[in-house]
C-alpha positions as CSV (number, residue, x, y, z in Angstrom):
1,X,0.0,0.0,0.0
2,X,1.4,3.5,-0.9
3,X,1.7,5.9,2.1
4,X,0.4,9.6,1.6
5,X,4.0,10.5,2.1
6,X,4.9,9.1,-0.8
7,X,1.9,10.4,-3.0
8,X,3.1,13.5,-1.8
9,X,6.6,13.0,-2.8
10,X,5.8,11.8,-6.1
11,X,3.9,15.1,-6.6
12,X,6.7,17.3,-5.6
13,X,9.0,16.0,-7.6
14,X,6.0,16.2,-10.7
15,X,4.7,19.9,-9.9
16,X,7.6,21.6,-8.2
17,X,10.8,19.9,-9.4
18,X,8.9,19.1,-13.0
19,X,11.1,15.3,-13.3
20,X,9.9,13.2,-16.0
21,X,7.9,10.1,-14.5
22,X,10.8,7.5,-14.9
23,X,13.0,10.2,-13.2
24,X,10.4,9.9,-10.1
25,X,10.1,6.0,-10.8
26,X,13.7,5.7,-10.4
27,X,14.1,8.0,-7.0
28,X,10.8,6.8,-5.2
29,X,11.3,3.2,-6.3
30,X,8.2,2.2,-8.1
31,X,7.0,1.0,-11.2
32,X,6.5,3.8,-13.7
33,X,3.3,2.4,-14.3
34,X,2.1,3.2,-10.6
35,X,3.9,6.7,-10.6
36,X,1.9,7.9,-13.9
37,X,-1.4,6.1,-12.2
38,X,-0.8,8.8,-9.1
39,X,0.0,11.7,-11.6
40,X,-2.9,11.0,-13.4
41,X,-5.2,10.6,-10.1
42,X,-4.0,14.0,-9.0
43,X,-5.2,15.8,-12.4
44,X,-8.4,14.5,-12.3
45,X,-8.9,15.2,-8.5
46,X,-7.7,19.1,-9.6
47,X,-10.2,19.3,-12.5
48,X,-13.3,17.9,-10.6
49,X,-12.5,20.0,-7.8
50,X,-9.8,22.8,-7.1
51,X,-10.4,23.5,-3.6
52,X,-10.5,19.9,-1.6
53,X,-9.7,17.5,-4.8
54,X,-5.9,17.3,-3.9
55,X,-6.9,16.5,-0.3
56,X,-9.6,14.1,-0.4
57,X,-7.2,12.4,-3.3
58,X,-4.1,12.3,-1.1
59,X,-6.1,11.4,2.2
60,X,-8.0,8.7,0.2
61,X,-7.5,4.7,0.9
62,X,-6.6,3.1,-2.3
63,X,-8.7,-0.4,-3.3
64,X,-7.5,-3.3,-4.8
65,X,-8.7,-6.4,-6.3
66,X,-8.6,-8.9,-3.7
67,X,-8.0,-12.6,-5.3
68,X,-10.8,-15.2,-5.3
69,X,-9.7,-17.6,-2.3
70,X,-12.2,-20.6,-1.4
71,X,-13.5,-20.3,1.9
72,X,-11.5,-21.9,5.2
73,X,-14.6,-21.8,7.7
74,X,-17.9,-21.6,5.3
75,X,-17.3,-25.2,4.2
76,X,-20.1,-27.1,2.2
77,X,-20.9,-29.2,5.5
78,X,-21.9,-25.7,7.3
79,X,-23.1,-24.6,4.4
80,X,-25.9,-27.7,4.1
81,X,-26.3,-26.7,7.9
82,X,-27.8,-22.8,7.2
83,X,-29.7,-24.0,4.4
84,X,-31.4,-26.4,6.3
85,X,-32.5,-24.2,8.9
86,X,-33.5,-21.4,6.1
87,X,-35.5,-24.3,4.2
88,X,-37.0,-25.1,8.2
89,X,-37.6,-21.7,8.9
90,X,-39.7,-21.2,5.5
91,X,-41.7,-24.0,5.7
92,X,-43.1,-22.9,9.5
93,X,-43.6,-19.7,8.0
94,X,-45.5,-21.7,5.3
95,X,-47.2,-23.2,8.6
96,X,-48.8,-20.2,10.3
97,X,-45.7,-20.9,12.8
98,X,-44.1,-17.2,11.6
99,X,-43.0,-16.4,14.9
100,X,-41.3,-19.7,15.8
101,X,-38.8,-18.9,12.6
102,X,-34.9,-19.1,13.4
103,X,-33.2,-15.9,13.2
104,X,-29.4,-15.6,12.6
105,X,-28.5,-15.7,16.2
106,X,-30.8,-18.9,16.6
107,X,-29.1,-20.6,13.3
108,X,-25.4,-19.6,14.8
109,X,-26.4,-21.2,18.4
110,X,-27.0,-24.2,16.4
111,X,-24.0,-24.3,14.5
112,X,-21.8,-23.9,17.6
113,X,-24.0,-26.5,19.4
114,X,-22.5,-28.9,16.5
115,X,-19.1,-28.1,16.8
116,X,-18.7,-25.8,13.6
117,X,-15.9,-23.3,14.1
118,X,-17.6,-20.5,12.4
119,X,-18.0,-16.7,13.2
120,X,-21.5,-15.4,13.9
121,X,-20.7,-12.3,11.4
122,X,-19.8,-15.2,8.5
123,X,-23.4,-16.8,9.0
124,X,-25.0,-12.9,8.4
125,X,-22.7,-12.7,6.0
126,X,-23.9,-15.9,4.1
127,X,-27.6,-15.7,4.8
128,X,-27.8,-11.9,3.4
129,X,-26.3,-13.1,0.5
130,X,-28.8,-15.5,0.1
131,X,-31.3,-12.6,0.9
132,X,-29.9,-10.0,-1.7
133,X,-32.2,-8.0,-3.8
134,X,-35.0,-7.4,0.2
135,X,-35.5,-4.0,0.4
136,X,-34.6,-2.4,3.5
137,X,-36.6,-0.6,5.9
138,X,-36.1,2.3,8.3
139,X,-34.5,1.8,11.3
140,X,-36.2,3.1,14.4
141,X,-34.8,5.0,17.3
142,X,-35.8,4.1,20.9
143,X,-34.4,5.5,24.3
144,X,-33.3,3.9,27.5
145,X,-35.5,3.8,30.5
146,X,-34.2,4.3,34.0
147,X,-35.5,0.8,36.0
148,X,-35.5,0.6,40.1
149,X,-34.9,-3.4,41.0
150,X,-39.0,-4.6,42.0
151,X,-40.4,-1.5,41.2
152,X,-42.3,-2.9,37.7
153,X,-42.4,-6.0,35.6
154,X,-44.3,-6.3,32.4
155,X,-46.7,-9.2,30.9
156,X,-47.5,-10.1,27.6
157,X,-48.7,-12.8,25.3
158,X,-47.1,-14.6,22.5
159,X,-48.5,-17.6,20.1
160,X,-46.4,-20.9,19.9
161,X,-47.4,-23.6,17.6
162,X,-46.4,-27.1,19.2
163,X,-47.0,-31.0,18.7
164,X,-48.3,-32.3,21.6
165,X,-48.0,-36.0,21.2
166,X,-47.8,-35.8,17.6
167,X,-51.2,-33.3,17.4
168,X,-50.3,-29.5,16.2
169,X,-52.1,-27.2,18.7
170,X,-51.6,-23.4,19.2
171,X,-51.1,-22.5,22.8
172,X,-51.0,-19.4,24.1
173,X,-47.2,-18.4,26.5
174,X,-47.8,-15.7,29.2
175,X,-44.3,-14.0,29.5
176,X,-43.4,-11.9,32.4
177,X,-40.1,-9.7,32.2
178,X,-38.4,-7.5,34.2
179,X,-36.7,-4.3,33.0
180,X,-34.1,-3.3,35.7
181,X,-32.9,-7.3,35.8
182,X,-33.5,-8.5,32.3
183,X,-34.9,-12.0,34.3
184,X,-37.6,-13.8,32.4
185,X,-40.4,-15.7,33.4
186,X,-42.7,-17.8,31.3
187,X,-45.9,-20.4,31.6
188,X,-47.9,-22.2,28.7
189,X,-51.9,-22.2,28.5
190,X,-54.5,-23.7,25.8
191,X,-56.2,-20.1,25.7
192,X,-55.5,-16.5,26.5
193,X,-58.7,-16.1,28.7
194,X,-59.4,-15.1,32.1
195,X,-58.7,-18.2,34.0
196,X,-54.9,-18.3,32.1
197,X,-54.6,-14.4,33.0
198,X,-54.9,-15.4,36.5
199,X,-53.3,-18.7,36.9
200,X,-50.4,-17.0,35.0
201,X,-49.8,-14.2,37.9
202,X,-50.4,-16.7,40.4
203,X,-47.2,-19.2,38.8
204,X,-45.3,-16.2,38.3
205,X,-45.5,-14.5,42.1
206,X,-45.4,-17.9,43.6
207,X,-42.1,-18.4,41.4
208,X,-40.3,-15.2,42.0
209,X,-41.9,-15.7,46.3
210,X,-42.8,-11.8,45.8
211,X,-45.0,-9.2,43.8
212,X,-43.6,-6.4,41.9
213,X,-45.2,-2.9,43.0
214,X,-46.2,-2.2,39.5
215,X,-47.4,-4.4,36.6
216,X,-47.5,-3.2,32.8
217,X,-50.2,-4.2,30.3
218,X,-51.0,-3.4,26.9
219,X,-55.0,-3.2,25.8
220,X,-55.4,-6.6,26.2
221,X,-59.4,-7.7,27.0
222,X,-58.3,-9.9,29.8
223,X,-56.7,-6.8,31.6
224,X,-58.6,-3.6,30.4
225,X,-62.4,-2.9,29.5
226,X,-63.2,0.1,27.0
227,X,-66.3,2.0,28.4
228,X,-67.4,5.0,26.4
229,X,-63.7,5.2,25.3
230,X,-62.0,5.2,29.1
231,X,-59.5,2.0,29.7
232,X,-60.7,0.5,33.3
233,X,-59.5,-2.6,35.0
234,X,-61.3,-6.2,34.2
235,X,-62.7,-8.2,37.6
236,X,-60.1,-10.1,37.3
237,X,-57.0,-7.6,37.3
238,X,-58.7,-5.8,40.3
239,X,-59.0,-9.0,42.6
240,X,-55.6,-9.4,41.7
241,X,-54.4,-5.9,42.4
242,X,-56.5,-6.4,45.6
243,X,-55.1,-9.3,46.7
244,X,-51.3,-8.7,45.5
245,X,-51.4,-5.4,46.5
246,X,-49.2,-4.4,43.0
247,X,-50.5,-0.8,41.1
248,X,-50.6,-1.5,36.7
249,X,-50.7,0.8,34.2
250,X,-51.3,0.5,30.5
251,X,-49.5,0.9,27.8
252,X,-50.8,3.2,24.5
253,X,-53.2,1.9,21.6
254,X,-50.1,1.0,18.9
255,X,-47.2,1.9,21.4
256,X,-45.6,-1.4,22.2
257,X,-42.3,0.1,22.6
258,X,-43.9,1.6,26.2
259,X,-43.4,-2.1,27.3
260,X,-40.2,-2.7,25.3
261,X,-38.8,-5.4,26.9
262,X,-41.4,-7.7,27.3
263,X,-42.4,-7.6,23.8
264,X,-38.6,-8.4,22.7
265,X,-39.3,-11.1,25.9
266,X,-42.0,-13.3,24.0
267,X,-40.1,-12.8,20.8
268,X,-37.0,-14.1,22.6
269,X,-37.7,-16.8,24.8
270,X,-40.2,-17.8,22.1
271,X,-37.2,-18.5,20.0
272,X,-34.3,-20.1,22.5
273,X,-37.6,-22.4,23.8
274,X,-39.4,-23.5,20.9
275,X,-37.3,-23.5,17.3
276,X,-35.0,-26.2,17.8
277,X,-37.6,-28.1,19.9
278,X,-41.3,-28.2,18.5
279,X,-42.2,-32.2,19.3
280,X,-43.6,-33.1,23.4
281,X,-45.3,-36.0,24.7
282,X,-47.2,-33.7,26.4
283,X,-48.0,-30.4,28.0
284,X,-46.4,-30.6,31.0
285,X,-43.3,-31.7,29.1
286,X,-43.7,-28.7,27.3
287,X,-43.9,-26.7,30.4
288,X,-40.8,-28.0,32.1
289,X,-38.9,-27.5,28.8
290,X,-39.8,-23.7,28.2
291,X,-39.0,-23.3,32.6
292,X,-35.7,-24.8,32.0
293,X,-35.1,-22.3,29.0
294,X,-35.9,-19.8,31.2
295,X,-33.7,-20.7,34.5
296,X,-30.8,-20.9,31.4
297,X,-32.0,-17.3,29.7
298,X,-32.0,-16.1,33.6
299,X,-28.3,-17.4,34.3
300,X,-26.5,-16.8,31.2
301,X,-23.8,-14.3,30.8
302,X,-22.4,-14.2,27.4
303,X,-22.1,-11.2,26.5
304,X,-21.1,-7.6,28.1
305,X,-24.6,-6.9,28.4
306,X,-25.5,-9.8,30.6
307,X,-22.4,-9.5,32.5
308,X,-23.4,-9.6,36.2
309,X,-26.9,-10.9,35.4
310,X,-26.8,-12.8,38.7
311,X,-26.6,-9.6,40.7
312,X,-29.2,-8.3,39.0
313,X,-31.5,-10.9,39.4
314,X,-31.0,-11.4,43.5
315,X,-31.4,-7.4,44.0
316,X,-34.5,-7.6,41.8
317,X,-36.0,-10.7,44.0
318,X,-34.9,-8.8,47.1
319,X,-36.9,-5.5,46.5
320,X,-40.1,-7.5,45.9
321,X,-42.9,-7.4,47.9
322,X,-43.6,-10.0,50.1
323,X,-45.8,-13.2,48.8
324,X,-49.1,-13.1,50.3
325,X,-49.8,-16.8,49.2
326,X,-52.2,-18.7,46.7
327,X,-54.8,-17.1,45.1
328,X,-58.1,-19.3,44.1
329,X,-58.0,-19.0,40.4
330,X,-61.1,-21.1,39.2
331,X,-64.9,-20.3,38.3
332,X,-67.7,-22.0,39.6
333,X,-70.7,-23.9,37.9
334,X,-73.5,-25.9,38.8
335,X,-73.8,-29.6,36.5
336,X,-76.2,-32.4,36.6
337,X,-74.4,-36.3,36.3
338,X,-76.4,-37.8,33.4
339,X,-77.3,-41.6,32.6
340,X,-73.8,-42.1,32.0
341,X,-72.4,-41.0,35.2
342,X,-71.0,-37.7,33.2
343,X,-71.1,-33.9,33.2
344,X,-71.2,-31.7,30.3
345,X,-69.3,-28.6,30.3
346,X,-68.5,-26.8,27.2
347,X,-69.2,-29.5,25.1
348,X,-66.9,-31.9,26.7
349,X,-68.1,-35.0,29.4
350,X,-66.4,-35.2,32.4
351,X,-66.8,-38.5,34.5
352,X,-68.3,-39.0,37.8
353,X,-68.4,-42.0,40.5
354,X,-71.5,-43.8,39.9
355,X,-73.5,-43.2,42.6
356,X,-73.9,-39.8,41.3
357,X,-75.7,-40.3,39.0
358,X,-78.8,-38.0,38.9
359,X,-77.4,-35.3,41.1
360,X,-76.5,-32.4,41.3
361,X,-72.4,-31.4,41.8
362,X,-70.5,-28.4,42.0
363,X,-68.0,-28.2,39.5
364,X,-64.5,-25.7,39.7
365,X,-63.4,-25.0,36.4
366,X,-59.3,-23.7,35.8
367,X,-57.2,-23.2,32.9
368,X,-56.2,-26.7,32.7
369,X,-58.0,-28.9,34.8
370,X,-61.3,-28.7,36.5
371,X,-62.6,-30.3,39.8
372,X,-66.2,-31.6,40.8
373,X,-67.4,-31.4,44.5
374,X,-70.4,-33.3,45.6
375,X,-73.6,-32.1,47.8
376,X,-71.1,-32.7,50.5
377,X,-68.4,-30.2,49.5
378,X,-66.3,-33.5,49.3
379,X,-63.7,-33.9,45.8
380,X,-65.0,-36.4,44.0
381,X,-63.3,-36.1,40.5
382,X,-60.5,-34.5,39.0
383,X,-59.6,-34.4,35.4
384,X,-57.4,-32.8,32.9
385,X,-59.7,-29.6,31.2
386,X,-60.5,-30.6,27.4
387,X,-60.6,-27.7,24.7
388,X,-61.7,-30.1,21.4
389,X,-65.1,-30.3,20.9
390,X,-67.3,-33.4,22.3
391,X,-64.7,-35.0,23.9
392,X,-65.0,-37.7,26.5
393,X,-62.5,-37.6,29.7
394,X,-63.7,-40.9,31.0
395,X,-61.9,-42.7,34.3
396,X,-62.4,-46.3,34.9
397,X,-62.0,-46.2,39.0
398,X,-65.8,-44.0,38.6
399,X,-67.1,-47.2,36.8
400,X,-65.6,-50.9,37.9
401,X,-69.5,-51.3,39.9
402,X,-71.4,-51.2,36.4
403,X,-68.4,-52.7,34.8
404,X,-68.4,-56.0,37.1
405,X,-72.3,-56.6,36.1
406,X,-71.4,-56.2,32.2
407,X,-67.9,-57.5,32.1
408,X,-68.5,-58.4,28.5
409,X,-68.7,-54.5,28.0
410,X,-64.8,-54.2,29.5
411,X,-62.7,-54.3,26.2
412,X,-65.4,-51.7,24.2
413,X,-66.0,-48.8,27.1
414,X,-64.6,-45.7,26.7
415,X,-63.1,-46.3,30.0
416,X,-61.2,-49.3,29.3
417,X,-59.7,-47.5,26.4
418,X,-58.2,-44.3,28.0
419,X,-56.8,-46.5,31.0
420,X,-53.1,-45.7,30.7
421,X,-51.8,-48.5,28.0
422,X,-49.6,-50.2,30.7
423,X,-52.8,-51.5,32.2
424,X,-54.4,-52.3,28.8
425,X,-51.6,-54.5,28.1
426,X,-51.7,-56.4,31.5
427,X,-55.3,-57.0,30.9
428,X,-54.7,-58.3,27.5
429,X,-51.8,-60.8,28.4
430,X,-52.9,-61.6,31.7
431,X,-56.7,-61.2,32.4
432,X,-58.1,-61.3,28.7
433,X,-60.2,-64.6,29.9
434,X,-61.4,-63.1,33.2
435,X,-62.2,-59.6,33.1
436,X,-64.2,-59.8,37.1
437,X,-60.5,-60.5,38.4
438,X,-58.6,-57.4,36.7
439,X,-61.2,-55.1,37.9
440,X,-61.0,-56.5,41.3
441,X,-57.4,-55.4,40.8
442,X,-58.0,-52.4,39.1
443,X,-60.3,-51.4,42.6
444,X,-57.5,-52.7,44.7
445,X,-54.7,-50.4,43.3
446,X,-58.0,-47.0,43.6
447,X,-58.9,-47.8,47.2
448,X,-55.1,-48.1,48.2
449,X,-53.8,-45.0,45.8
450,X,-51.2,-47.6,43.9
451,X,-49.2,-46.1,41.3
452,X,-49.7,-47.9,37.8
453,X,-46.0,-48.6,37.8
454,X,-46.1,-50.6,40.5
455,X,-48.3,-52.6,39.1
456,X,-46.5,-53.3,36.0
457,X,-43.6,-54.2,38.7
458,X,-45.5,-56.9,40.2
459,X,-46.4,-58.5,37.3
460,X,-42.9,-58.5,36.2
461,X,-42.7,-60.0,39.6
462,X,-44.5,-62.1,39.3
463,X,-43.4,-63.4,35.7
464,X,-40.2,-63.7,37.0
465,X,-41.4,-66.7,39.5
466,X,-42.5,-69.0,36.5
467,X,-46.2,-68.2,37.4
468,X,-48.9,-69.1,34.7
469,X,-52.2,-67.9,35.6
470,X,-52.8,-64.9,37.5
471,X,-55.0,-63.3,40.0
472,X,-56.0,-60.3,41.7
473,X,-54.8,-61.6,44.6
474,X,-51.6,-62.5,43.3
475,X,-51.1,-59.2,42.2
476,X,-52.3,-57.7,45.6
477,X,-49.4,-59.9,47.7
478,X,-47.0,-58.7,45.1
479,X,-48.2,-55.3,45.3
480,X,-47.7,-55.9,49.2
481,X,-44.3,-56.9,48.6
482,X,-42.7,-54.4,46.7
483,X,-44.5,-51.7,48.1
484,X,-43.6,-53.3,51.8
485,X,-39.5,-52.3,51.2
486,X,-36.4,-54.3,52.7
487,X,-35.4,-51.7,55.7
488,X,-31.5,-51.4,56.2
489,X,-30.5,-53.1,59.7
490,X,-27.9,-51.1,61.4
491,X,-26.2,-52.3,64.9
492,X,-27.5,-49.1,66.4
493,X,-31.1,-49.8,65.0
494,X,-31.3,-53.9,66.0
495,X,-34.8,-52.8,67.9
496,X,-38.1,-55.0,68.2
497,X,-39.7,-52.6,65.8
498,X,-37.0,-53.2,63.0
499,X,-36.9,-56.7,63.9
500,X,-40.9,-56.8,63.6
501,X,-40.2,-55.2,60.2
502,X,-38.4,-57.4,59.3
503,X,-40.8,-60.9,60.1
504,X,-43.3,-58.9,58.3
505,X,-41.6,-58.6,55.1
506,X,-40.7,-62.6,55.3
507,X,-44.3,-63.0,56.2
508,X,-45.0,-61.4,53.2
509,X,-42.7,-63.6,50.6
510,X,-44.1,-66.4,52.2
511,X,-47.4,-65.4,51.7
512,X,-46.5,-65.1,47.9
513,X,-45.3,-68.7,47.5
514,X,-48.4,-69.6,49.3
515,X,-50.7,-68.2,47.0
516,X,-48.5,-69.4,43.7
517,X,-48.6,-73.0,45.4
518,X,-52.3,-72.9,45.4
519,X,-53.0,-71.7,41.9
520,X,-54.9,-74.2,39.9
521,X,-52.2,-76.1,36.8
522,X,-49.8,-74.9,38.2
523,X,-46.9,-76.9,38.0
524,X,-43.0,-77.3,40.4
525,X,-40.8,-76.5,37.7
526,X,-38.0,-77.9,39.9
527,X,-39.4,-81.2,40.4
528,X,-39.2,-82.1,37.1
């Protein structure tokens, strides 16, 4: 590269000493070919411009063509990489799933993830080339916001498109974000209703164990309620200002950026959650997923910016208000249990125990689930709350009365079929001949609160002892068994109550191969 030393040096000895250019090629040491490209420069700078053409030509960088080299870090393997995630990202956005596109930050994350030693400005690089000929828009100017730790937090909501066990559904993610911290807080819900508003708050105070004195909202219907064109608070935001003792304000009609950093929350934790990840066996897998993100978003200090983040977050938690505790969030309706031991709500059938058949119960509906009370203010049911339309949420433990008059019924109720598939398949290899003795079983493991696993361990159990037909009441002293434990004996613990413990777990093995002894055909493997 030539100095402006030298430019000037070649000039001098062109306009002052008046040296022919292979003269000035031979004192400066350059080819003549450069020294007549500087002479020439220097006229036309002085004919465009007499006043600043010498000095914007002397002070000016000169170019040259670089040399096609291949690429050392943008190989074809990372190359195949960004493409993929481009061709992913336009095929949600062919899928109404816009906002769950990758962005270049998302696609580098990814890249480094894999091992690829690539720079994050190469990937822009790549993909804008791949993006040429997009016209630009203006770029918009916002300005920082002074943020006291506890003093506000903002909520929003933001769309996510997920397979729940294999079945698209749009849910709806309440985000909570804090401006003076940066922390991030975030819950999933089937709809963006009342019941979701509430339960949201609820999972998000309980979280953090405090309230923030003020809470943000845009014009959302579940927060704010036009009359005669005045914004005032719904029932549900005032019980919950009432009872949280936080003050809210709301944002502007078309003024997001008045609760900036919640809306860049959803977009964010949106995309670190749920672009590499769509697929979950089920909602609360979902859930745990987008809380891990979170505690990860919360912790993370990569960058300058986040430097510290820690800090932040335990002075934010520490000038919250105190946690006044749960808050009922649930509405309450009045069903009558049908011919089929069943209430309707919605659309959707809910089952009952028999015996309530013709009554009246008091039903608590929440975001996700609902509960029924009977007459008695007792709990009688509890299921999961459907959003399809007609659908049947049918337990079998309401049912195993009518079912042991009409066994014959067993393998075609809608009961039968929405038993976990554990239980199907120990009815099928074990009880397919005698349906009275499974549900015998299937009553034993309600009345004594037996986890289905364990029943899949006893039969393993019990499979394992070279037994051939089968029982509830084999089941039952296996069941006994493995739920019955081996307690550790210690010198310091050889009491009469271990020792008692002890006899009763022998008591209990021997009760076993009492039972298998009597069992009709069956056979002493050993003997033979």
């Amino acid at each position: 590269m030539i100095s402006m030393d030298k430019k000037q040096q070649i000039l001098h000895y062109y306009r002052v000493e008046g040296l022919s250019l292979r003269e000035i090629s031979r004192r400066v040491l350059l080819d003549r070919k450069t020294v007549r490209r500087i002479v020439r420069g220097y006229e036309s700078a002085l004919l465009q411009d007499p006043e600043t053409g010498v000095e914007d030509y002397l002070s000016a960088v000169p170019r040259y063509q670089g040399r096609a080299r291949p690429a050392r870090v943008l190989t074809e393997e990372v190359t195949k990489e960004i493409d993929y995630w481009l061709k992913e990202s336009g095929r949600r956005m062919g899928s109404g799933m816009r906002k769950q596109c990758l962005k270049k930050k998302d696609i580098y994350r990814e890249l480094a993830s894999k091992g690829m030693k690539i720079g994050y400005s190469t990937v822009c690089r790549y993909i804008r080339g791949k993006k040429e000929g997009k016209p630009s828009r203006a770029k918009d100017v916002y300005l920082r916001i002074r943020h006291e730790p506890g003093e506000e937090c903002q909520f929003d909501w933001g769309e996510v498109k997920l397979f729940i066990a294999g079945k698209q559904e749009s849910l709806m993610m309440a985000v909570f974000a804090f401006p003076f911290s940066k922390g991030r807080f975030a819950y999933l819900f089937h709809r963006q209703d009342t019941l979701a508003f509430m339960e949201s708050h609820r999972n998000f105070f309980r979280e953090v164990n405090g309230v923030p004195r003020t809470m943000v909202y845009d014009n959302m219907r579940v927060a704010a309620v036009f009359d005669n064109k005045e914004k005032r608070p719904t029932e549900a935001l005032r019980r919950l200002s009432v009872f949280y003792r936080f003050n809210f304000r709301y944002c502007n009609a078309r003024a997001g950026w008045e609760k900036g950093d919640v809306e860049r929350s959803v977009d964010y934790v949106r995309s670190r959650a749920f672009t590499v990840r769509v697929d979950f066996g089920s909602m609360e897998e979902a859930q745990q997923w987008l809380t891990r993100t979170c505690m990860l978003i919360n912790d993370e200090q990569c960058s300058p910016l986040t430097t510290g983040k820690a800090d932040w977050m335990a002075e934010e938690l520490d000038a919250l208000q105190a946690y006044p505790g749960e808050f009922g969030c649930f509405e309450l309706a009045e069903c009558k249990v049908d011919k089929l031991s069943t209430i309707c709500f919605k659309n959707n059938h809910y089952s009952v125990p028999e015996e309530l058949t013709g009554e009246n119960v008091t039903v608590r509906i929440y975001s996700e689930k609902i509960a029924i009370y009977d007459n008695k203010h007792r709990k009688v049911a509890t299921h999961r709350r459907g959003y399809g339309h007609r659908e049947w949420i049918i337990d079998i433990n309401y049912y195993i009365a009518t079912l042991m008059k009409k066994t014959a019924a067993l393998e075609y109720s809608e009961a039968f079929h929405q038993m976990p598939e554990s239980m199907r398949v120990i009815y099928n290899r074990y009880f397919k001949k005698d349906g009275r003795e499974f549900l015998a079983l299937v009553r034993h493991v309600r009345d004594n609160g037996i986890a289905y696993e364990t029943v899949v361990k006893a039969a393993d159990l019990l499979h394992q002892r070279g037994l051939k037909v089968f029982t509830a009441d084999h089941f039952k002293v296996a069941i006994q068994a493995i739920t019955a434990g081996d307690e550790p004996f210690r010198d310091v613990q050889k009491t009469d109550e271990f020792i008692e413990i002890e006899a009763g777990s022998e008591d209990i093995l021997a009760q076993l191969e009492n039972v298998m002894g009597k069992t009709p055909g069956l056979r002493d493997t050993n003997r033979q």
